[in-house]
Chimera marker file (.cmm) of the C-alpha trace (Angstrom):
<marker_set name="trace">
<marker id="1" x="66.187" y="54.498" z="151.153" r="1" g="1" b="0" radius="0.5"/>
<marker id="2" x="64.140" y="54.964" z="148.059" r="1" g="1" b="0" radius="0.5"/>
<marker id="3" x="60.418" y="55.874" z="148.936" r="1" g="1" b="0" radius="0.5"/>
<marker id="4" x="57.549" y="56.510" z="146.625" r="1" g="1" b="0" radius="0.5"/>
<marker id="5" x="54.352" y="58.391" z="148.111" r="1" g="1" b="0" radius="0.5"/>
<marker id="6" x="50.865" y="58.709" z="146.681" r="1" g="1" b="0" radius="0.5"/>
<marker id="7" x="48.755" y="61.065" z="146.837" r="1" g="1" b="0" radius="0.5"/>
<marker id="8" x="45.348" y="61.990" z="145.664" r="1" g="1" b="0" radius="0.5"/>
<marker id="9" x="42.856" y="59.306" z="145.065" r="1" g="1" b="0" radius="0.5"/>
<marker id="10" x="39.245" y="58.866" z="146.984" r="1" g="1" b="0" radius="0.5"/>
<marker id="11" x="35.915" y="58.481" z="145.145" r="1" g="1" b="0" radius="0.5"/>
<marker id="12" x="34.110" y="60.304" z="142.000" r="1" g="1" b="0" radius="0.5"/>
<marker id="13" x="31.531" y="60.213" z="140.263" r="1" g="1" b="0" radius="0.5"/>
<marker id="14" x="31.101" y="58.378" z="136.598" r="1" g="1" b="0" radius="0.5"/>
<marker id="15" x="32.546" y="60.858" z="133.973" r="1" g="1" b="0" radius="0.5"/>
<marker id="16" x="34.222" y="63.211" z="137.187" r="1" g="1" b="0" radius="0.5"/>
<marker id="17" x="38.175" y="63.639" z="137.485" r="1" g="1" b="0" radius="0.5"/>
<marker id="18" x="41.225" y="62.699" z="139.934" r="1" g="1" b="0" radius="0.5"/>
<marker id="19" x="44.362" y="63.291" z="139.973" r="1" g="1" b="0" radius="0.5"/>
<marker id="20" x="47.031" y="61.207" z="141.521" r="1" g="1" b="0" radius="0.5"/>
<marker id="21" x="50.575" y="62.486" z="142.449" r="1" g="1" b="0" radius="0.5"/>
<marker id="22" x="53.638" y="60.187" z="143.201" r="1" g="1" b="0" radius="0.5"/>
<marker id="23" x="56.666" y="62.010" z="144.848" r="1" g="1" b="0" radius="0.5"/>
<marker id="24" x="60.278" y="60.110" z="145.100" r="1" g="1" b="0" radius="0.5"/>
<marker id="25" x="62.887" y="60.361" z="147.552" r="1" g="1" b="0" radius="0.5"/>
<marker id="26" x="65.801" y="58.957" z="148.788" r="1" g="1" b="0" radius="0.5"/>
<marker id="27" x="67.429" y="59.689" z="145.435" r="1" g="1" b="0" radius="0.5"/>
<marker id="28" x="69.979" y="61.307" z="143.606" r="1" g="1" b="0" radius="0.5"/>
<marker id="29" x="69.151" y="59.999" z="140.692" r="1" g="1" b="0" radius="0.5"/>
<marker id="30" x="66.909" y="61.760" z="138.226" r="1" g="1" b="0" radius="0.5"/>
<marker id="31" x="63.558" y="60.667" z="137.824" r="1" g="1" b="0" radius="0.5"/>
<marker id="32" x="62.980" y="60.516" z="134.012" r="1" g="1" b="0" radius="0.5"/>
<marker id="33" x="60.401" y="58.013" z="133.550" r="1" g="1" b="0" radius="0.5"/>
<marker id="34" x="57.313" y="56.954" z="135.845" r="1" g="1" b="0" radius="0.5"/>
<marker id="35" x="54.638" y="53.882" z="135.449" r="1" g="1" b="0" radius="0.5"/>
<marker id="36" x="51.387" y="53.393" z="136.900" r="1" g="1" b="0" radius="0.5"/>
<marker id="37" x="49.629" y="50.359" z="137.398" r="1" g="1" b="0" radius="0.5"/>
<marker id="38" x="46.278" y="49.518" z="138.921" r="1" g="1" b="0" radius="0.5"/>
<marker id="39" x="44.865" y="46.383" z="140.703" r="1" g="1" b="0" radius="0.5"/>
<marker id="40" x="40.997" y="45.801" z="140.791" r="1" g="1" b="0" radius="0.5"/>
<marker id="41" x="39.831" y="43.898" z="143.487" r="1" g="1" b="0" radius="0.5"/>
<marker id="42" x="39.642" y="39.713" z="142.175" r="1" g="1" b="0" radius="0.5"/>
<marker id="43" x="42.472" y="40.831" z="139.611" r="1" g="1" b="0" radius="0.5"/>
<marker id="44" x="45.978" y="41.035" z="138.406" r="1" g="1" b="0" radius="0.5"/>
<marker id="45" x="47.921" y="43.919" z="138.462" r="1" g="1" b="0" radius="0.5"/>
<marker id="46" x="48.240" y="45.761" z="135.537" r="1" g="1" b="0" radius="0.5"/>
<marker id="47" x="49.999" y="48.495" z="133.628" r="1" g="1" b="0" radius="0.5"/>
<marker id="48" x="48.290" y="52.287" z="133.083" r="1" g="1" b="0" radius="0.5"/>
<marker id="49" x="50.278" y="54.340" z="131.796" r="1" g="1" b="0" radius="0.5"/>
<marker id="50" x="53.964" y="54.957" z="131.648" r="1" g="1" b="0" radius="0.5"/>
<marker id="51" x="55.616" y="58.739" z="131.120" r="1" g="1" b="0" radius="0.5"/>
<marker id="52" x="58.914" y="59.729" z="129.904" r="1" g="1" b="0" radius="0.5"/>
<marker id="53" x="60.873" y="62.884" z="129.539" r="1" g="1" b="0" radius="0.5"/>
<marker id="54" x="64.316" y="63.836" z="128.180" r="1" g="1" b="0" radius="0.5"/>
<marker id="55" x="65.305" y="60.238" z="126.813" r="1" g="1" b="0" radius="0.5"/>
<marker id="56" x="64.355" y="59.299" z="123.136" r="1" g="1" b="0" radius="0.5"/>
<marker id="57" x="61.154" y="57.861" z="123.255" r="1" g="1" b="0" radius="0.5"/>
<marker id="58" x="59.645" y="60.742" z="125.443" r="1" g="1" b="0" radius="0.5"/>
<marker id="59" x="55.809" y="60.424" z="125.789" r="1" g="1" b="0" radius="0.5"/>
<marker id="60" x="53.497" y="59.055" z="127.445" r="1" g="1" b="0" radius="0.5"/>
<marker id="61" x="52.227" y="55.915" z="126.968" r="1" g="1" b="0" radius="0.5"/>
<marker id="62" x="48.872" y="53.913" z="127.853" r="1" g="1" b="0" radius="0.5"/>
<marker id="63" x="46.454" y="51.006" z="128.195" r="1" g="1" b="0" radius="0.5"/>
<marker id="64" x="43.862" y="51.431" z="125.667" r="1" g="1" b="0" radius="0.5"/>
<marker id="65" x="41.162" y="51.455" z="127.768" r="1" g="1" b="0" radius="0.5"/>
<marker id="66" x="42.474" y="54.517" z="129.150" r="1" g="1" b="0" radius="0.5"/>
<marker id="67" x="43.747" y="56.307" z="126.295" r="1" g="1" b="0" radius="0.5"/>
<marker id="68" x="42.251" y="59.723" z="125.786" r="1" g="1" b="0" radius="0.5"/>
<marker id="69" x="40.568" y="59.633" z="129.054" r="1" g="1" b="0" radius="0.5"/>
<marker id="70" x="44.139" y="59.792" z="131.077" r="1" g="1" b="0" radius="0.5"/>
<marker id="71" x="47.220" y="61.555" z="130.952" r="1" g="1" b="0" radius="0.5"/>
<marker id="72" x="50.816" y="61.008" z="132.430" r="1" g="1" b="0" radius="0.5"/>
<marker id="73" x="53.669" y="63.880" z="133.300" r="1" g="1" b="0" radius="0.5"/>
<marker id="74" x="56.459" y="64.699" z="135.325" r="1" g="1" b="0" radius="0.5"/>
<marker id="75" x="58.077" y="67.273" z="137.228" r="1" g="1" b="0" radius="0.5"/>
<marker id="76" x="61.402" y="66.653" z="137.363" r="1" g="1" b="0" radius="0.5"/>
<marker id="77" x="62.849" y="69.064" z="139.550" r="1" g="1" b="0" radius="0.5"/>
<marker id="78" x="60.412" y="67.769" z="142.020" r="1" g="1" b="0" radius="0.5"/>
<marker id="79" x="60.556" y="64.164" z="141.384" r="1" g="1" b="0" radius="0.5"/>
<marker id="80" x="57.291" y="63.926" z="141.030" r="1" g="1" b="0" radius="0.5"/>
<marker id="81" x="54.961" y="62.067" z="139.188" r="1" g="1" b="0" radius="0.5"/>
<marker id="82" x="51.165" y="62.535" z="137.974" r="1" g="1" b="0" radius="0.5"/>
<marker id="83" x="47.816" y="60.758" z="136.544" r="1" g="1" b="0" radius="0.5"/>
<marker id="84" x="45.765" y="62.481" z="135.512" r="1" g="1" b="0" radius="0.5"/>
<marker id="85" x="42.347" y="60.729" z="135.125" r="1" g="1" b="0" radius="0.5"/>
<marker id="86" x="39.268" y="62.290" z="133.379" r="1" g="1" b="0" radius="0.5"/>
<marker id="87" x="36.386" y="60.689" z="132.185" r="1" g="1" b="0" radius="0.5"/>
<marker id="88" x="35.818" y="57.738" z="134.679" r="1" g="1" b="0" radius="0.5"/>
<marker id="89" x="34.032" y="54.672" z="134.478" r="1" g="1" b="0" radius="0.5"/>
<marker id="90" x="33.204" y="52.762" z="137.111" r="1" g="1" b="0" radius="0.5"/>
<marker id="91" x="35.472" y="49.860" z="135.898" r="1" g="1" b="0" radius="0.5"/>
<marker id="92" x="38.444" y="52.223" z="136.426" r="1" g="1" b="0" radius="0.5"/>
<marker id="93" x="37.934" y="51.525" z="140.193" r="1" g="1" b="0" radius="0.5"/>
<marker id="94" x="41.258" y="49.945" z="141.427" r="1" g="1" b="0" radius="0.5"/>
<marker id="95" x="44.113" y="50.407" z="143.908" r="1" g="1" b="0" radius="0.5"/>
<marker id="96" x="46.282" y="52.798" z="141.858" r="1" g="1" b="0" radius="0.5"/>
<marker id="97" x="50.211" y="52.356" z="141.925" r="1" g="1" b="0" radius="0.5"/>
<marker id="98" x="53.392" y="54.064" z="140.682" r="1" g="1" b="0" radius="0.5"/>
<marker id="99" x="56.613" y="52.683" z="139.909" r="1" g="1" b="0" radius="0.5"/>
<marker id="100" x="59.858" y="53.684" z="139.574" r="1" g="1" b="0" radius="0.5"/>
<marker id="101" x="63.644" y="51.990" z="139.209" r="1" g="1" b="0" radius="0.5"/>
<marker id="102" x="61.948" y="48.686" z="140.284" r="1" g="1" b="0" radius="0.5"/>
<marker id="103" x="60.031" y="50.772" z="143.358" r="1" g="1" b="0" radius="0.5"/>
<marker id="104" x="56.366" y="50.939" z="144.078" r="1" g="1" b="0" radius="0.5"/>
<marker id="105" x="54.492" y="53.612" z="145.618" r="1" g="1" b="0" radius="0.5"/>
<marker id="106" x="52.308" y="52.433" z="148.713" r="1" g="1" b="0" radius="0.5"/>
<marker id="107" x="49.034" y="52.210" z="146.559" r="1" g="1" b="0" radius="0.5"/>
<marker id="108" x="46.231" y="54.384" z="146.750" r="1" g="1" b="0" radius="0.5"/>
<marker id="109" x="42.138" y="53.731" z="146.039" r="1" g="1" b="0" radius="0.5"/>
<marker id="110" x="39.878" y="54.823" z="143.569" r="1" g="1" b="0" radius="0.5"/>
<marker id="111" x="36.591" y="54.612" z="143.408" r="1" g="1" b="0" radius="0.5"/>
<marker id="112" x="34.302" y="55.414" z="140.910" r="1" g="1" b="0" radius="0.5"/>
<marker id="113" x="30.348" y="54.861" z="141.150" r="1" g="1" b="0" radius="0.5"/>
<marker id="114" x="27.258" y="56.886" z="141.161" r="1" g="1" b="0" radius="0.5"/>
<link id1="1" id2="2" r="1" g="1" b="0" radius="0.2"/>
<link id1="2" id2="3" r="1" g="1" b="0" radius="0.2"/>
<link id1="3" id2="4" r="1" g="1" b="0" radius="0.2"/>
<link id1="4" id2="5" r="1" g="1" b="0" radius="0.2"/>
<link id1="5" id2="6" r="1" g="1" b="0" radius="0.2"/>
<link id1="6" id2="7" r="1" g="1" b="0" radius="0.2"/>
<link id1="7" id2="8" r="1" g="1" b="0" radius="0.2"/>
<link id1="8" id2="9" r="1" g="1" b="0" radius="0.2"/>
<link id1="9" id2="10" r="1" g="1" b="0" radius="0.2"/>
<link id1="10" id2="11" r="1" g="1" b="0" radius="0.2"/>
<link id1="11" id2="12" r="1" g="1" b="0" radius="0.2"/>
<link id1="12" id2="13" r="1" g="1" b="0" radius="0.2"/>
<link id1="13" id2="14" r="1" g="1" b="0" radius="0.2"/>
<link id1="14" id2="15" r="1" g="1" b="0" radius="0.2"/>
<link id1="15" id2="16" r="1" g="1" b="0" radius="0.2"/>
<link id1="16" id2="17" r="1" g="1" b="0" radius="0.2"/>
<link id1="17" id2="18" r="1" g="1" b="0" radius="0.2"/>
<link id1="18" id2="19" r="1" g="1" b="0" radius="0.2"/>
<link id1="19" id2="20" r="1" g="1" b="0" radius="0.2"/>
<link id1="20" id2="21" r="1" g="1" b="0" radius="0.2"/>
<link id1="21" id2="22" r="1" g="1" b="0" radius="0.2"/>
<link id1="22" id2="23" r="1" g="1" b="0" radius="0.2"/>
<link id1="23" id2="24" r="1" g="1" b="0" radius="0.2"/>
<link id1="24" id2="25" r="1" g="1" b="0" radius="0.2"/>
<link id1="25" id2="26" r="1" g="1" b="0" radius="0.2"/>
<link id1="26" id2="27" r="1" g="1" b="0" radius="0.2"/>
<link id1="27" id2="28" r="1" g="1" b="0" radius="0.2"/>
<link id1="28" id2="29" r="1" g="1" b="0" radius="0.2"/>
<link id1="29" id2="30" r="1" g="1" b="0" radius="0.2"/>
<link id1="30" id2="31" r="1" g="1" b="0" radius="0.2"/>
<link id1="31" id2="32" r="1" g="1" b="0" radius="0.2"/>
<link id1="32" id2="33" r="1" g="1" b="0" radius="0.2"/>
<link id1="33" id2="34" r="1" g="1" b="0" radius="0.2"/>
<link id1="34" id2="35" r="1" g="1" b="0" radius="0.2"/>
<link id1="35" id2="36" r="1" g="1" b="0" radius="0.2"/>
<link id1="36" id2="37" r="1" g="1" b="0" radius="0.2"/>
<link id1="37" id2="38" r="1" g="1" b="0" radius="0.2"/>
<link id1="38" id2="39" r="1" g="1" b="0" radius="0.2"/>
<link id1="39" id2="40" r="1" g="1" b="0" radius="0.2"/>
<link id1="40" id2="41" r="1" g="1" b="0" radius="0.2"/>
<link id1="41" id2="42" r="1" g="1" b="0" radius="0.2"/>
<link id1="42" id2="43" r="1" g="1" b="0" radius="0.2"/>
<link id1="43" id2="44" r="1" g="1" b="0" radius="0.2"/>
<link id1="44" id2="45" r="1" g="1" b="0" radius="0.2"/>
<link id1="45" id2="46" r="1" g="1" b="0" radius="0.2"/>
<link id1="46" id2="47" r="1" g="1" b="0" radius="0.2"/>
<link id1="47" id2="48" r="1" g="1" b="0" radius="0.2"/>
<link id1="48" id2="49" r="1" g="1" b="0" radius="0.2"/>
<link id1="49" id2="50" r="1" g="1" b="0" radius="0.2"/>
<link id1="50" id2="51" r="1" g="1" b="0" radius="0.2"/>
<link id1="51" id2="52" r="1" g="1" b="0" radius="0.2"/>
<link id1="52" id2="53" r="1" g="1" b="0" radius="0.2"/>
<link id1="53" id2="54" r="1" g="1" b="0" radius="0.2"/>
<link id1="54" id2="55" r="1" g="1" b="0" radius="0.2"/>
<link id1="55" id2="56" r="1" g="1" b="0" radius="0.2"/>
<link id1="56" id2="57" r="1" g="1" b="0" radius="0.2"/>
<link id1="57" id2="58" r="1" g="1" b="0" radius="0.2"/>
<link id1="58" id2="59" r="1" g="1" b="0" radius="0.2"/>
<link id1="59" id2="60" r="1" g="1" b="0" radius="0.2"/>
<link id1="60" id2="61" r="1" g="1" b="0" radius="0.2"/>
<link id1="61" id2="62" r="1" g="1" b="0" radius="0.2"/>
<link id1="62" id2="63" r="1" g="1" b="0" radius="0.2"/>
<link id1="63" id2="64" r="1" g="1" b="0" radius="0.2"/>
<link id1="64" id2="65" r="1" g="1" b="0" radius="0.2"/>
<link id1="65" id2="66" r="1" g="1" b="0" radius="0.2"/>
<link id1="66" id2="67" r="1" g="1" b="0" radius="0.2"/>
<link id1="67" id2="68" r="1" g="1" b="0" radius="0.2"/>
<link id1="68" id2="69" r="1" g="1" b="0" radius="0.2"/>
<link id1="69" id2="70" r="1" g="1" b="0" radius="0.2"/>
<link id1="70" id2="71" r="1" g="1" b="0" radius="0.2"/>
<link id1="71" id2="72" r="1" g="1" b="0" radius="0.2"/>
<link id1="72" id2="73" r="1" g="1" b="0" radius="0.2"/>
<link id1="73" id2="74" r="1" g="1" b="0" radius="0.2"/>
<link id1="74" id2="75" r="1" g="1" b="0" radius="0.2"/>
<link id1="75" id2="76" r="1" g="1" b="0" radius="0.2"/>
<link id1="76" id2="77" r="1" g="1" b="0" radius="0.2"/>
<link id1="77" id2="78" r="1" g="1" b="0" radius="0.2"/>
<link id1="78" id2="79" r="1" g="1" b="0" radius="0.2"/>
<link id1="79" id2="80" r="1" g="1" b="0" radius="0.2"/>
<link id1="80" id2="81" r="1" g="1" b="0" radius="0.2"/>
<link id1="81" id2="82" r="1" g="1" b="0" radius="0.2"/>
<link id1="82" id2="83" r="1" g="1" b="0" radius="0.2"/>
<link id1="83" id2="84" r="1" g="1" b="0" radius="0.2"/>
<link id1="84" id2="85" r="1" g="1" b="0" radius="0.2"/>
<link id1="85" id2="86" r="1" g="1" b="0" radius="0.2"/>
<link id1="86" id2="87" r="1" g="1" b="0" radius="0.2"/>
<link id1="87" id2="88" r="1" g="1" b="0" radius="0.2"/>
<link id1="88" id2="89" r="1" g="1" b="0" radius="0.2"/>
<link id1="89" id2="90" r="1" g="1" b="0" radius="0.2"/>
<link id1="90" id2="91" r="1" g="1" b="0" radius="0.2"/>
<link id1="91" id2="92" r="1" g="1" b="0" radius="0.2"/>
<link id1="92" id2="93" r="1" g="1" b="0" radius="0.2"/>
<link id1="93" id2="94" r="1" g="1" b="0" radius="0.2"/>
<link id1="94" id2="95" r="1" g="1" b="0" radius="0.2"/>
<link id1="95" id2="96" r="1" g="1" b="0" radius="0.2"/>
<link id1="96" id2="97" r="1" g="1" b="0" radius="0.2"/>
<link id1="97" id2="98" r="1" g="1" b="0" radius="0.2"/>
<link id1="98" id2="99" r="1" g="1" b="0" radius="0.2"/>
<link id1="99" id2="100" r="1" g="1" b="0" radius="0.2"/>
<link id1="100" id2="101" r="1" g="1" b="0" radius="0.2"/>
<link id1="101" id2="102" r="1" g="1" b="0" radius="0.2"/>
<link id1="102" id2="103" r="1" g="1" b="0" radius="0.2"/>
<link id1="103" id2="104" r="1" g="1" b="0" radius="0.2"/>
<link id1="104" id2="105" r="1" g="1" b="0" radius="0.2"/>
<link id1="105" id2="106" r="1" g="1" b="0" radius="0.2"/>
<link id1="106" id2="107" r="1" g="1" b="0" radius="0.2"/>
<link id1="107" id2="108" r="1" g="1" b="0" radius="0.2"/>
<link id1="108" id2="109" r="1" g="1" b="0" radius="0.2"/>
<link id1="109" id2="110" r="1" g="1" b="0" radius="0.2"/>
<link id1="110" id2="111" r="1" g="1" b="0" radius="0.2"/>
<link id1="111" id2="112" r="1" g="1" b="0" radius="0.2"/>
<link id1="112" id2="113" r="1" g="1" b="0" radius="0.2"/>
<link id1="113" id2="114" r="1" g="1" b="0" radius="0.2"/>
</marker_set>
């Protein structure tokens, strides 16, 4: 059974840093490529950032509000996923999740405010 678990997370101050980590298991399959999403409270779901490695295309990709602030990467010997987040606003506060083959991690909060 395919599991995705978060860690990292909590609360930080405007302009402070988190990192979240996202480890897969139940696999043999390698994990190439990871998405994160995030889900404010009263709103939608919706994408982050997205990272590949070793497939054309490699890079990581993001939600322009985020651009330059966060960063995606993988370890793929561990099957593990991060997010790096620098910079935060206060409108980055949201229920953080990865994804993976059609899998979600369990979700994890962040909080940002003075």
């Amino acid at each position: 059974q395919v599991q995705l678990i978060q860690s990292g997370g909590g609360s930080a101050q405007p302009g402070g840093s988190l990192r979240l980590s996202c480890a897969v298991s139940g696999t043999d399959i390698s994990v190439n490529a990871m998405g994160w999403y995030r889900q404010a409270p009263g709103k939608e779901r919706e994408f982050v950032a997205l990272c590949i490695q070793d497939f054309p295309g490699a890079g990581g990709y993001y939600q322009d509000s985020v651009k330059g602030r966060f960063s995606v990467s993988l370890e793929i010997a561990k099957k593990t996923g991060y997010l790096q987040m620098d910079s935060l606003k206060p409108e980055d506060t949201a229920v953080y999740y990865c994804n993976w083959n059609n899998n979600w991690g369990q979700g994890i909060d962040v909080t940002v405010s003075s």
